[in-house]
SETORKOL-734401 format. One record per residue (C-alpha): x, y, z; residue number from 1. Coordinates in Angstrom, 1 decimal, always signed. Each point is the difference from the previous one (the first is absolute). Layout:
SITE;X;Y;Z;NUM
...
***
This chain:
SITE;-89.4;+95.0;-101.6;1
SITE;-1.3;+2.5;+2.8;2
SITE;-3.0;-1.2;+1.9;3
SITE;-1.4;+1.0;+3.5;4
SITE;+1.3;-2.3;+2.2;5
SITE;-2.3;+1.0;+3.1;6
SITE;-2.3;+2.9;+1.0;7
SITE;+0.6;+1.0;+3.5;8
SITE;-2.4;+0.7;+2.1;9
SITE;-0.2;+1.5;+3.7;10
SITE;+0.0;-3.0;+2.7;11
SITE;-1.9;+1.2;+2.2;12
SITE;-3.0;+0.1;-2.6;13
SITE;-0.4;-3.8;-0.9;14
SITE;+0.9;-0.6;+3.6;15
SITE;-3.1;+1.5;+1.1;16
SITE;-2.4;-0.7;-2.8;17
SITE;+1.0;-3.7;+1.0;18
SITE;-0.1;+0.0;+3.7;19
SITE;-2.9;-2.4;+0.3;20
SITE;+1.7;-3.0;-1.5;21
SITE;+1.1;-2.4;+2.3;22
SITE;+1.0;-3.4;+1.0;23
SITE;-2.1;-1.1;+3.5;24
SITE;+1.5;-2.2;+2.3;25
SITE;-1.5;-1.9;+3.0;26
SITE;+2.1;+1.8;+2.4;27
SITE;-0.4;-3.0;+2.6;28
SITE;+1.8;-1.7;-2.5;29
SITE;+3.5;-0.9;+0.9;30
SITE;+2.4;+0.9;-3.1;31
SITE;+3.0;-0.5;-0.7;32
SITE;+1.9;+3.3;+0.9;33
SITE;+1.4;+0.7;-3.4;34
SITE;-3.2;-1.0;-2.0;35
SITE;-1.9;+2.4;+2.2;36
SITE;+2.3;+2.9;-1.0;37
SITE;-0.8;-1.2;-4.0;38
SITE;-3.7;+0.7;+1.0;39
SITE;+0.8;+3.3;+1.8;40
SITE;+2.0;+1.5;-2.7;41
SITE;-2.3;-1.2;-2.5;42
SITE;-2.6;+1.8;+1.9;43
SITE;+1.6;+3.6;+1.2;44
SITE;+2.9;+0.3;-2.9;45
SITE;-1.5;-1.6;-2.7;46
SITE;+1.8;+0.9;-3.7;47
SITE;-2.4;-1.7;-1.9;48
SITE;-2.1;+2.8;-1.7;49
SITE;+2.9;+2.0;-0.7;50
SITE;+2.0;-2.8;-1.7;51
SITE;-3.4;-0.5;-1.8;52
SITE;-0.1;+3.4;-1.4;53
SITE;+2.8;+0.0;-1.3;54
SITE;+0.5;-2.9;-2.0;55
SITE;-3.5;-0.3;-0.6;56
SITE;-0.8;+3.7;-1.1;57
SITE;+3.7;+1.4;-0.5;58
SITE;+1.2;-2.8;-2.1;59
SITE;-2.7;-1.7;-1.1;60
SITE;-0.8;-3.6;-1.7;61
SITE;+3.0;-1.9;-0.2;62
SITE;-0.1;-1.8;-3.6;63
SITE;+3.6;-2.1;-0.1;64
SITE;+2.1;+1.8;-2.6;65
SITE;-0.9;+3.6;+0.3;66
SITE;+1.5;+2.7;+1.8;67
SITE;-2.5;+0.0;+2.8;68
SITE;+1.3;-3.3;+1.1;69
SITE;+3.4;+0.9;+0.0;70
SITE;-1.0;+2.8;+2.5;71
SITE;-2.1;-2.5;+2.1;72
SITE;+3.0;-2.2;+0.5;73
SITE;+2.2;+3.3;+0.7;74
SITE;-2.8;+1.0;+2.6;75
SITE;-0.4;-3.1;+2.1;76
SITE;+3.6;-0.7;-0.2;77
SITE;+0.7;+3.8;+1.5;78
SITE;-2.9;-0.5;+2.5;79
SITE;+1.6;-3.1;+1.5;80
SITE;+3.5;+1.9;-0.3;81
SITE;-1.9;+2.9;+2.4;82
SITE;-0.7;-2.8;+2.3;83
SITE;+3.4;-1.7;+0.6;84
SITE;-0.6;-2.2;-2.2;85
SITE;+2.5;-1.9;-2.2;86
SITE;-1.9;+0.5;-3.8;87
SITE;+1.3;-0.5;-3.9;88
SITE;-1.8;-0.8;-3.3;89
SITE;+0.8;-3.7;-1.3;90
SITE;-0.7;+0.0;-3.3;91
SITE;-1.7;-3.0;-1.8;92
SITE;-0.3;+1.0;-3.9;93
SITE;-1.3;+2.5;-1.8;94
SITE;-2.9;+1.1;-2.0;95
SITE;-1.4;+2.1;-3.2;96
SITE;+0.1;+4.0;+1.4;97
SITE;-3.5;+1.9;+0.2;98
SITE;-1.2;+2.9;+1.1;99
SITE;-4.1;+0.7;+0.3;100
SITE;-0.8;+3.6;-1.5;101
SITE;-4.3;+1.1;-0.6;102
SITE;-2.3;-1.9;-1.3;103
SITE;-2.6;+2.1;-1.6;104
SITE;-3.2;-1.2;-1.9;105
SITE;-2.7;+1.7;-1.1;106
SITE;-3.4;-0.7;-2.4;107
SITE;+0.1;+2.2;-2.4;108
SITE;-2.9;-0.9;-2.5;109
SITE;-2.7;-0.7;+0.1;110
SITE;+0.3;+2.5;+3.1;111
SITE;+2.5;+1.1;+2.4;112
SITE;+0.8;-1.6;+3.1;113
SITE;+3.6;-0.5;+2.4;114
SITE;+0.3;-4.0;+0.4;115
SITE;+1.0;-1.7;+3.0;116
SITE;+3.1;-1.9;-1.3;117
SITE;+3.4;-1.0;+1.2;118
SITE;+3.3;-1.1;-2.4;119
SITE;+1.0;-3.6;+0.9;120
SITE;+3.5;-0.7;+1.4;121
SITE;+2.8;+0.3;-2.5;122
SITE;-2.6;+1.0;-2.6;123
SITE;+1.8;+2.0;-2.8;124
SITE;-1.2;+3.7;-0.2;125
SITE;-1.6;+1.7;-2.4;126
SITE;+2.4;+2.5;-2.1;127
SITE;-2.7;+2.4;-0.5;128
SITE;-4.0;-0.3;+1.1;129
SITE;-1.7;-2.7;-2.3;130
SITE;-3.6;+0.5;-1.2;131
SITE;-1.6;-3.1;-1.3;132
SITE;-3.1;-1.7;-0.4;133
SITE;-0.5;-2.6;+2.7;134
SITE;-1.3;-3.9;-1.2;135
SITE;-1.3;-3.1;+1.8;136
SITE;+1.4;-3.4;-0.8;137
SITE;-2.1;-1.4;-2.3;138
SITE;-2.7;-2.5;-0.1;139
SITE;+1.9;-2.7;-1.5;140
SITE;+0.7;-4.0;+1.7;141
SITE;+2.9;-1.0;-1.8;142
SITE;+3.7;+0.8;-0.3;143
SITE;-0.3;+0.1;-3.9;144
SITE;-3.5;+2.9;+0.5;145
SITE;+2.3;+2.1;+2.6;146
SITE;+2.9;-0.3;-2.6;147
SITE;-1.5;+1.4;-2.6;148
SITE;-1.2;+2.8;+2.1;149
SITE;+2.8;+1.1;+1.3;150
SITE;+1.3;+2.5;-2.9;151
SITE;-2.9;+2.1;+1.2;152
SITE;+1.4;+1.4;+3.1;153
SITE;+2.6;+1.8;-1.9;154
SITE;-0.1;+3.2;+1.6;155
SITE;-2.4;-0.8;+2.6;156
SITE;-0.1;-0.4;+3.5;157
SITE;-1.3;-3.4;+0.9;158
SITE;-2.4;-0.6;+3.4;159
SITE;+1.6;-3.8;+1.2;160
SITE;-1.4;-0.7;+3.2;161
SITE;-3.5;-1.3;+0.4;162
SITE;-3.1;+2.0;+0.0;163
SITE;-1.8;+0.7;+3.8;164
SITE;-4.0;-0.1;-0.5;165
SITE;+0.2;+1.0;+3.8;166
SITE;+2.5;+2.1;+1.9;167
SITE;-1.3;-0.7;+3.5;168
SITE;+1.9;-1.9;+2.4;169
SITE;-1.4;-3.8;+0.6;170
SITE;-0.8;+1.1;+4.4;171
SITE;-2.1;+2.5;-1.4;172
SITE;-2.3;-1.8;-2.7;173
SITE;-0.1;-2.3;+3.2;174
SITE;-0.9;+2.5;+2.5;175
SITE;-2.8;+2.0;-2.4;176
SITE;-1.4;-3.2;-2.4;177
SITE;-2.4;-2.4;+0.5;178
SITE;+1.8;-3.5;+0.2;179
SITE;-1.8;-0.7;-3.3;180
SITE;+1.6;+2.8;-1.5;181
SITE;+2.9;-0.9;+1.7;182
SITE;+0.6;-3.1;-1.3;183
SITE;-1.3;+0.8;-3.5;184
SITE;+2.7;+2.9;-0.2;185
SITE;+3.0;-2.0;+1.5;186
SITE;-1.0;-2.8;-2.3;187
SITE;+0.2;+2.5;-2.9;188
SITE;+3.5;+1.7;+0.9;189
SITE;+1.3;-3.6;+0.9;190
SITE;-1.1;-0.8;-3.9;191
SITE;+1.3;+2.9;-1.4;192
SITE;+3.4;-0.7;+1.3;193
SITE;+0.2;-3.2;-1.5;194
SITE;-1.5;+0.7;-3.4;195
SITE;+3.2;+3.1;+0.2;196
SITE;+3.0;-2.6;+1.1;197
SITE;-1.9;-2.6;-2.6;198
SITE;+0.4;+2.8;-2.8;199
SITE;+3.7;+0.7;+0.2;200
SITE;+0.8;-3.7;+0.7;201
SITE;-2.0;-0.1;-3.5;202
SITE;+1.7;+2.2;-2.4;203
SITE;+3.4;-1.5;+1.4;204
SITE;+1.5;+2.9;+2.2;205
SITE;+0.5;+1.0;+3.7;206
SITE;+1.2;+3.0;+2.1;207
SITE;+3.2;-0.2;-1.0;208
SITE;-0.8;-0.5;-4.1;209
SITE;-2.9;+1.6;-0.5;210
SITE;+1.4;+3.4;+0.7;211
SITE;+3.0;-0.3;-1.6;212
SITE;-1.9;-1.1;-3.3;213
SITE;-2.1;+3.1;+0.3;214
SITE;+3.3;+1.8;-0.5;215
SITE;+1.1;-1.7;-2.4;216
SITE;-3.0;+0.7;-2.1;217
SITE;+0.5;+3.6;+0.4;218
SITE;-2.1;+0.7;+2.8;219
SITE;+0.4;+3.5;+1.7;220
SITE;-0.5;-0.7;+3.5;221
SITE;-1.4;-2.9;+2.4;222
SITE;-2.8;+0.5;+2.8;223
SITE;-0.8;-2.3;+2.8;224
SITE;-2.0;+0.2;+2.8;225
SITE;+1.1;-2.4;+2.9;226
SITE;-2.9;+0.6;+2.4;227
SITE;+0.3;-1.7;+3.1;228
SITE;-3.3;-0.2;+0.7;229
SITE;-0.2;+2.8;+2.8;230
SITE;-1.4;+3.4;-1.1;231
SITE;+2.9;+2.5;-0.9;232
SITE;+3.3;-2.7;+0.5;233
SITE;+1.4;-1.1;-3.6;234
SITE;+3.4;-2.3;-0.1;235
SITE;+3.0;+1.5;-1.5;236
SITE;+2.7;-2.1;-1.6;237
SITE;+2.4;-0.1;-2.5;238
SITE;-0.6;+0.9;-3.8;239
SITE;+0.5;-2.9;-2.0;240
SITE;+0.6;+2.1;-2.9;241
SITE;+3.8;+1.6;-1.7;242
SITE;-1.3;+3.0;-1.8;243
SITE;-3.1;+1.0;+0.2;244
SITE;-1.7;+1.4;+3.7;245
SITE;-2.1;-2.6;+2.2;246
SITE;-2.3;+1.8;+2.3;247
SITE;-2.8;-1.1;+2.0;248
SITE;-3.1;+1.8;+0.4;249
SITE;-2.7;+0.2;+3.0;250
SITE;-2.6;-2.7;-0.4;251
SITE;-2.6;+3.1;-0.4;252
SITE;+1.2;+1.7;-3.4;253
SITE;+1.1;-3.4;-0.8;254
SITE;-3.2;-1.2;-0.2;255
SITE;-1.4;+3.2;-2.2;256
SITE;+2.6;+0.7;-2.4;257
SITE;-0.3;-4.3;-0.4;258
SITE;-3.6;+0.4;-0.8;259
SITE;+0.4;+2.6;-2.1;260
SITE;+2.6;-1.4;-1.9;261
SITE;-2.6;-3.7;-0.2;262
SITE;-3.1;+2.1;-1.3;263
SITE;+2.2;+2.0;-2.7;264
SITE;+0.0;+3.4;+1.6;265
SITE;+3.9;+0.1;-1.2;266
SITE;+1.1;+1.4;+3.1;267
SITE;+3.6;+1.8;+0.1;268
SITE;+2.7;+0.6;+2.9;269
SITE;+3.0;+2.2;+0.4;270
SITE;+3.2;-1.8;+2.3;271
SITE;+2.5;+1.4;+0.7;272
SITE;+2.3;-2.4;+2.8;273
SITE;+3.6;+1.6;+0.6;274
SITE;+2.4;-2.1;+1.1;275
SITE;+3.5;-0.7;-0.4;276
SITE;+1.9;-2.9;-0.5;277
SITE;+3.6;-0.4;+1.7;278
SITE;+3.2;-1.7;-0.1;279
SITE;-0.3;-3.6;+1.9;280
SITE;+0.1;+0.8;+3.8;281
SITE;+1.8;-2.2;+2.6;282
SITE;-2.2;-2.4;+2.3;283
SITE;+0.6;+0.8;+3.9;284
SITE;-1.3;-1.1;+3.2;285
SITE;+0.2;+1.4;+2.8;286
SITE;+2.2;-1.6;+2.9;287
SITE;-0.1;+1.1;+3.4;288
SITE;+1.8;-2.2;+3.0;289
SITE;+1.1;+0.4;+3.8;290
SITE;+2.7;-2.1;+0.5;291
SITE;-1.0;-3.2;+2.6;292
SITE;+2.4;+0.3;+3.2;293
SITE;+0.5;-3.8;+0.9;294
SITE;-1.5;-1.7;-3.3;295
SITE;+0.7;+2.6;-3.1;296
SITE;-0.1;-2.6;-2.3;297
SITE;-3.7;-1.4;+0.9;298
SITE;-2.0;+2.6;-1.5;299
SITE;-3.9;+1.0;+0.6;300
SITE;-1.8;+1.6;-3.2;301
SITE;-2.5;+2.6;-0.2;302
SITE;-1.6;-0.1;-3.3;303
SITE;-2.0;+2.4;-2.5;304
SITE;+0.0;+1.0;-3.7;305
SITE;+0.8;+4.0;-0.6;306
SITE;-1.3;-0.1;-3.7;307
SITE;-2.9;+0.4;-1.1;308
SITE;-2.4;+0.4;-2.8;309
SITE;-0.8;+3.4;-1.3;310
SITE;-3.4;+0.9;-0.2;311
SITE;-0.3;+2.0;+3.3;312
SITE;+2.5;+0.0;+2.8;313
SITE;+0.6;-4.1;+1.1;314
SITE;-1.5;+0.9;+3.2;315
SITE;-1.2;-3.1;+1.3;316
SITE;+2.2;-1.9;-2.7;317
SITE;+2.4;-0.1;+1.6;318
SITE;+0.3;+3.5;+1.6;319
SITE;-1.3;-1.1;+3.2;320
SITE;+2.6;-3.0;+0.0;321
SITE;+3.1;+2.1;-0.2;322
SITE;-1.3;+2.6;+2.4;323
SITE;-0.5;-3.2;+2.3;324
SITE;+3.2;-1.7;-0.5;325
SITE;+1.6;+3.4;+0.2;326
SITE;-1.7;+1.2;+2.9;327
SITE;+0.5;-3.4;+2.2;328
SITE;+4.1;+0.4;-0.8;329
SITE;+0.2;+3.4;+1.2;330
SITE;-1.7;-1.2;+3.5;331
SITE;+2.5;-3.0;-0.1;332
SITE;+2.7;+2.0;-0.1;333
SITE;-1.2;+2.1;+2.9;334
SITE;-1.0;-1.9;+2.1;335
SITE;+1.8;-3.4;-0.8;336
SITE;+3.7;+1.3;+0.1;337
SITE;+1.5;-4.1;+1.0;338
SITE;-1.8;-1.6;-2.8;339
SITE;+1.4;-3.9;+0.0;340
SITE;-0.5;-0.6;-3.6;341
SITE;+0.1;+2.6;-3.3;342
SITE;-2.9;+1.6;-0.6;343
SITE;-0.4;+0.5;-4.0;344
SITE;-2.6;+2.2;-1.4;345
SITE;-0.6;-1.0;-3.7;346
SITE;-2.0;+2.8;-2.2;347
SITE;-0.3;-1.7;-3.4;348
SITE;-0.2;+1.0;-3.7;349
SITE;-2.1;-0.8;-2.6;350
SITE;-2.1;-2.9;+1.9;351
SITE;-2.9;+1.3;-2.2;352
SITE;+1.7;-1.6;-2.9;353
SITE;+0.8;-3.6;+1.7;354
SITE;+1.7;+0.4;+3.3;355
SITE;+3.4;+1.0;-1.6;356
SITE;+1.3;+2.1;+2.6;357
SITE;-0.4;-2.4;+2.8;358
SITE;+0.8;-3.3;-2.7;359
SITE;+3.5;+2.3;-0.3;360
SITE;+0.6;+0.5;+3.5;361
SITE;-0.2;-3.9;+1.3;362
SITE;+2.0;-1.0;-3.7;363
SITE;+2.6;+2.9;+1.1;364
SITE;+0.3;-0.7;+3.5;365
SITE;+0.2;-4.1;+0.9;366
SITE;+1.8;+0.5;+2.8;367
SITE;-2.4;+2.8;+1.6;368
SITE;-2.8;-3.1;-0.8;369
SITE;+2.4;-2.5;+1.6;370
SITE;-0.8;+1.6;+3.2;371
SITE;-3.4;+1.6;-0.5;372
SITE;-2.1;-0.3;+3.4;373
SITE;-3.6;+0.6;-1.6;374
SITE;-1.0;+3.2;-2.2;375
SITE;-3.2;+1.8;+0.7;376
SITE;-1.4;+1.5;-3.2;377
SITE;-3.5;+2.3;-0.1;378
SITE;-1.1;+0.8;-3.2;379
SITE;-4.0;-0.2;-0.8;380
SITE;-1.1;+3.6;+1.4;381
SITE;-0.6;+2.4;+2.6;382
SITE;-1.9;-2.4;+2.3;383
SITE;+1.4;-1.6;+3.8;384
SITE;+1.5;-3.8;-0.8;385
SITE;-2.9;-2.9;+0.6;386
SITE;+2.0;-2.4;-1.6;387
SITE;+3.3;-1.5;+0.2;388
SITE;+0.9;-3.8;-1.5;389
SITE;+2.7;-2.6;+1.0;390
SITE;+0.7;+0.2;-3.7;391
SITE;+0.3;-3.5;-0.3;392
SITE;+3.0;-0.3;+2.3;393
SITE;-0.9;-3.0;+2.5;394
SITE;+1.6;+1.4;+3.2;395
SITE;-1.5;+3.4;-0.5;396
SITE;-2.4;+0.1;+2.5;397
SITE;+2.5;-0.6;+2.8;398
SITE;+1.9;+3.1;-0.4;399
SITE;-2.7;+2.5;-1.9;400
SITE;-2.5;-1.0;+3.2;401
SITE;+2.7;+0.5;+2.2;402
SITE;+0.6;+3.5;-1.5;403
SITE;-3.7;+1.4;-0.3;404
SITE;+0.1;-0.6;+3.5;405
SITE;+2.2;+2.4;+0.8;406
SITE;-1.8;+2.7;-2.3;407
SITE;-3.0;+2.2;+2.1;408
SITE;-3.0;-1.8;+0.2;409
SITE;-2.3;+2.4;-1.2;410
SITE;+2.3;-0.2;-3.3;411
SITE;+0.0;-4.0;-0.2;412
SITE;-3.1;-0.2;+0.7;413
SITE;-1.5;+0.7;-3.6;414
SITE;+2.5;-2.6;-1.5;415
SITE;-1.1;-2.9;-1.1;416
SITE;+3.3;-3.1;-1.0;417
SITE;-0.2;-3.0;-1.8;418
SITE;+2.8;-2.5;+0.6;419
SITE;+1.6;-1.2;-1.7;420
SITE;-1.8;+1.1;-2.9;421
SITE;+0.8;-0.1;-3.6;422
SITE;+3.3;+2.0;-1.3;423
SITE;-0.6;+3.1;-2.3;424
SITE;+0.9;-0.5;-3.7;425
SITE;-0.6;+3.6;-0.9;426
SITE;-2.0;+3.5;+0.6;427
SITE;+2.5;+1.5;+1.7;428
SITE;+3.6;+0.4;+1.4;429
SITE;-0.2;-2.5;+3.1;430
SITE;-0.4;-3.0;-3.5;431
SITE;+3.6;+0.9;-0.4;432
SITE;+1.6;-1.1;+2.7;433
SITE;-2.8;-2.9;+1.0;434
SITE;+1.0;-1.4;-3.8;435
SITE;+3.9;-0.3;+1.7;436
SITE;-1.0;-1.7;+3.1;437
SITE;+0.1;+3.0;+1.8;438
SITE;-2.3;+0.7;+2.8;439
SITE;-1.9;+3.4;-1.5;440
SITE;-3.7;+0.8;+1.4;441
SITE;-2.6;+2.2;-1.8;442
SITE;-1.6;+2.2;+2.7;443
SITE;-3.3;-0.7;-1.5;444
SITE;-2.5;+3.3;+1.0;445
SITE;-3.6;+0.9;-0.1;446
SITE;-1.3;+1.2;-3.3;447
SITE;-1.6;+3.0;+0.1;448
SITE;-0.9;-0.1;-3.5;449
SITE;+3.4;-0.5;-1.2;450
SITE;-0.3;-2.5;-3.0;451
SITE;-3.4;+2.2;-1.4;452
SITE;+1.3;+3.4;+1.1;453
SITE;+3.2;+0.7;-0.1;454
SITE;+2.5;-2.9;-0.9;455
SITE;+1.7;+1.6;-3.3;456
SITE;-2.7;+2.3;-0.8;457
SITE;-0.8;+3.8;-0.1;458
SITE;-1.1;-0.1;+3.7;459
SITE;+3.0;-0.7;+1.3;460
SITE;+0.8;+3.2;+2.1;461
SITE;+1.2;+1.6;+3.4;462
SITE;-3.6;+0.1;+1.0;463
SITE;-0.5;-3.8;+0.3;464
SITE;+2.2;-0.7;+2.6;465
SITE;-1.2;-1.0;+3.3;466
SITE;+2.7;+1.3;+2.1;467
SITE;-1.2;-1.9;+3.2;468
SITE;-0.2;-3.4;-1.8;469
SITE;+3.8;+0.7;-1.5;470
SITE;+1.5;+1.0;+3.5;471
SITE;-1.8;-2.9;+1.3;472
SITE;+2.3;-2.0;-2.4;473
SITE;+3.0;+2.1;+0.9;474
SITE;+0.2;-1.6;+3.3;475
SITE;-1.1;-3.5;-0.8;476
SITE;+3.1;+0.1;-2.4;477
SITE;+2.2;+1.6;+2.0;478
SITE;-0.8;-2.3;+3.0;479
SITE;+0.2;-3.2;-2.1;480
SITE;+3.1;+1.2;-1.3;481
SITE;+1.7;+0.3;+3.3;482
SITE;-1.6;-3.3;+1.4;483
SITE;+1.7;-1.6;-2.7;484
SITE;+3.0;+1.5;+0.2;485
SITE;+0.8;-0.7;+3.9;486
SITE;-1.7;-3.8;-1.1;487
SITE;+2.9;-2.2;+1.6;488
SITE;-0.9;-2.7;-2.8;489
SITE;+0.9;+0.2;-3.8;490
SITE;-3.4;-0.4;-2.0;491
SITE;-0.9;-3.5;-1.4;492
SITE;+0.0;+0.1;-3.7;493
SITE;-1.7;-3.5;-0.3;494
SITE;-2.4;+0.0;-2.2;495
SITE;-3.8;-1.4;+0.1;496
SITE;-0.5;-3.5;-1.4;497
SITE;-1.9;+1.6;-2.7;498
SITE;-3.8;-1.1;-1.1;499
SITE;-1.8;-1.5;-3.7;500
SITE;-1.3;+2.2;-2.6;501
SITE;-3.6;-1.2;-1.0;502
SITE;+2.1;-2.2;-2.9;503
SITE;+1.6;-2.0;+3.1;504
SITE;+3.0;+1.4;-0.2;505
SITE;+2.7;+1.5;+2.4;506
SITE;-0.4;+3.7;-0.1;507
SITE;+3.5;+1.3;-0.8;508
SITE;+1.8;+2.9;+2.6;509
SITE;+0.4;+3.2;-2.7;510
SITE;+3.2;-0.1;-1.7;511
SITE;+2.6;+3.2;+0.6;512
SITE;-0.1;+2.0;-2.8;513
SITE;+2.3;+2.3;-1.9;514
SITE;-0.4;+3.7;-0.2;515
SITE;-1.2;+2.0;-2.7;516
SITE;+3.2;+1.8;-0.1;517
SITE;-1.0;+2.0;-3.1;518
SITE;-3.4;+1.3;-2.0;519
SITE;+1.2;-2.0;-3.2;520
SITE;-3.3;-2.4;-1.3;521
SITE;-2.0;+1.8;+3.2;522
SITE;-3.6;+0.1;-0.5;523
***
């Protein structure tokens, strides 16, 4: 199937709308000679913003099994081949073939207004628009009530998610209320939220079931509206239904066509989602490595997932991750031509679904985990690294303090460690190889709104990048990668003596998991 695979745009252009981001250095600071170069490249020849245009505008979200992450795994396999760089796609498994098309909704009685609404991922389409009358879950606090309902939604298009009273964000009730009202109106939401998760717990479904009982009953369509609580930014996930569309709305015509629907106005919409759904597609990462030229089988890992959810463009989730990880190898291989050990750069599939990619690479690879140094994985957003853990690993302060300390001062600086710390038993790709006894650390960075704003929503564009804070993490990875690959000593893999649970008993290190190799019984 034909997609764009980038847009191209002139050089010069991005180069100079982008001029004022930079990485500052003390220059009394004494640096290493070759980390000094990361920093001026970073800062004169940076690729960054035209990487991010086009895989963040030109090929867009990358949801695992559709063509779009095919052509991400083709695009930073053929950037890294530009560079020098030794690249292929590994593949892991496969998954169930999609392709987003529109999604289209509109009111059309009792008057006429275009919806804000987005298909969910892998949501079947619509073969021609559907007009139906849109219904509420009823009043009802038992599994036998909801049963005997249910035949009523034949032909309708039922509103799942929970009602909003109020679409304001919780910092601004804060900012503008008294504290009375404050605290009355949290209370309330808080309440409302519980009386919800108490009423589906009561008429004995879930996430999973409820919608696929709907369908069964005949429903025409589902709506949702997964709010995140910040004004504008609504979640987008999978469809949890097989043959009817799943589409969630903005929390604003949410809210009226549910109060229509709850004081009997009978309110109708018109969907129309286009889709398609294709064969099962092949599972890749992408593998990128320079050859290490007195140790190539000791091997450092720079780590990031390529997929992403679908609702916008998996900017900061994990676009800024990749461009990172891809932007610190191409420096490396400028400016680090006698690299000791291999350098690996990792660019995962479908983490959004469990880790899977990642899971396949360290089950595929034991003897690339034999003699893993460390891996350095970023994934939580746009922001410059505060954070980095010993992951549990008892030695780990020795050689990641030694490290940082060869990274710019102005850069280390913002990082807070903890050592040894407690190893990662999920959330993202770094779990993987931690779970193996591998030395992996998350690059832990600032927030700037990312769990509220933008992580898996509708937000989750170009435009929320920070390019200073991601070149800023450029050259801490790119610095840490070379201190530990010219690190005379092979990392310690001992692990923590670990501490008791609130029970009293011996908190467990995460156990390595298998891959999802396939979307069979996925949820």
């Amino acid at each position: 199937m034909k997609i764009n695979r980038f847009f191209a745009v002139p050089a010069v252009v991005l180069a100079a709308q982008f001029s004022w981001a930079q990485v500052k250095v003390d220059p009394k600071e004494k640096l290493d000679p070759i980390v000094k170069n990361f920093v001026d490249e970073i800062n004169s020849n940076s690729q960054l913003e035209n990487m991010a245009y086009e895989l963040l505008d030109g090929i867009g979200p990358r949801l695992v099994g559709t063509p779009e992450m095919l052509a991400a795994n083709e695009w930073s396999a053929g950037k890294l081949r530009s560079w020098g760089i030794e690249s292929n796609l590994q593949q892991f498994g496969t998954w169930k073939g999609w392709q987003r098309g529109i999604t289209h909704v509109d009111m059309v009685y009792p008057r006429v207004k275009s919806l804000s609404a987005t298909q969910l991922a892998w949501s079947p389409a619509t073969k021609k628009a559907i007009e139906a009358e849109v219904v509420v879950l009823p009043k009802v606090s038992s599994k036998a009530e909801f049963d005997a309902w249910l035949p009523a939604v034949k032909g309708k298009i039922v509103l799942m998610a929970q009602y909003q009273k109020i679409g304001r964000s919780d910092e601004q009730i804060k900012e503008f209320a008294t504290t009375e009202l404050y605290e009355k109106l949290k209370a309330e939401k808080e309440q409302a939220g519980k009386d919800f998760r108490d009423y589906v717990k009561n008429i004995g479904y879930d996430n999973n079931t409820l919608p696929e009982a709907l369908e069964k009953a005949g429903a025409a369509g589902i709506a949702i509206s997964n709010w995140t609580g910040i004004m504008g930014a609504n979640r987008i996930f999978g469809a949890k239904t097989s043959k009817i569309p799943m589409i969630d709305i903005d929390i604003e015509d949410y809210g009226m066509l549910y109060r229509m629907a709850e004081k009997g106005t009978k309110p109708k919409i018109k969907v129309e989602a286009q889709s398609k759904i294709l064969p099962d597609a092949k599972s890749f990462n992408t593998i990128g490595m320079i050859k290490g030229k007195e140790k190539p089988e000791e091997y450092v890992i720079l780590s990031a997932h390529l997929d992403s959810w679908d609702g916008a463009q998996g900017a900061t989730d994990n676009g800024t991750g990749t461009l990172t990880m891809l932007e610190a190898m191409r420096i490396l291989k400028k400016y680090y031509p006698n690299n000791k050990r291999t350098i690996v750069l990792g660019l995962w599939g479908s983490e959004e679904q469990g880790l899977n990619g990642s899971r396949g690479f360290v089950a595929d690879n034991p003897q690339i985990m034999k003699g893993t140094q460390a891996v350095f994985n970023q994934d939580n957003g746009t922001g410059r690294v505060v954070n980095i853990s010993g992951q549990g690993f008892a030695d780990s302060y020795s050689y990641i303090g030694k490290w940082l300390n060869g990274v710019p001062k102005t850069v280390r600086d913002h990082i807070k460690t903890d050592f040894p710390g407690m190893p990662g038993g999920g959330g993202s790709d770094h779990a993987s190889f931690v779970a193996a006894g591998v030395p992996g650390f998350s690059l832990g960075s600032l927030n700037w709104g990312y769990f509220g704003y933008t992580w898996h929503t509708t937000k989750d564009t170009y435009d929320k990048i920070v390019f200073d804070e991601v070149k800023n993490n450029v050259v801490l990875t790119a610095a840490l990668a070379y201190m530990a690959s010219e690190d005379p000593e092979f990392t310690s893999r001992t692990k923590r003596v670990m501490p008791q649970d609130d029970k009293g008993e011996t908190v467990k290190w995460p156990e390595a998991k298998e891959p999802r190799r396939d979307s069979k019984e996925y949820k």
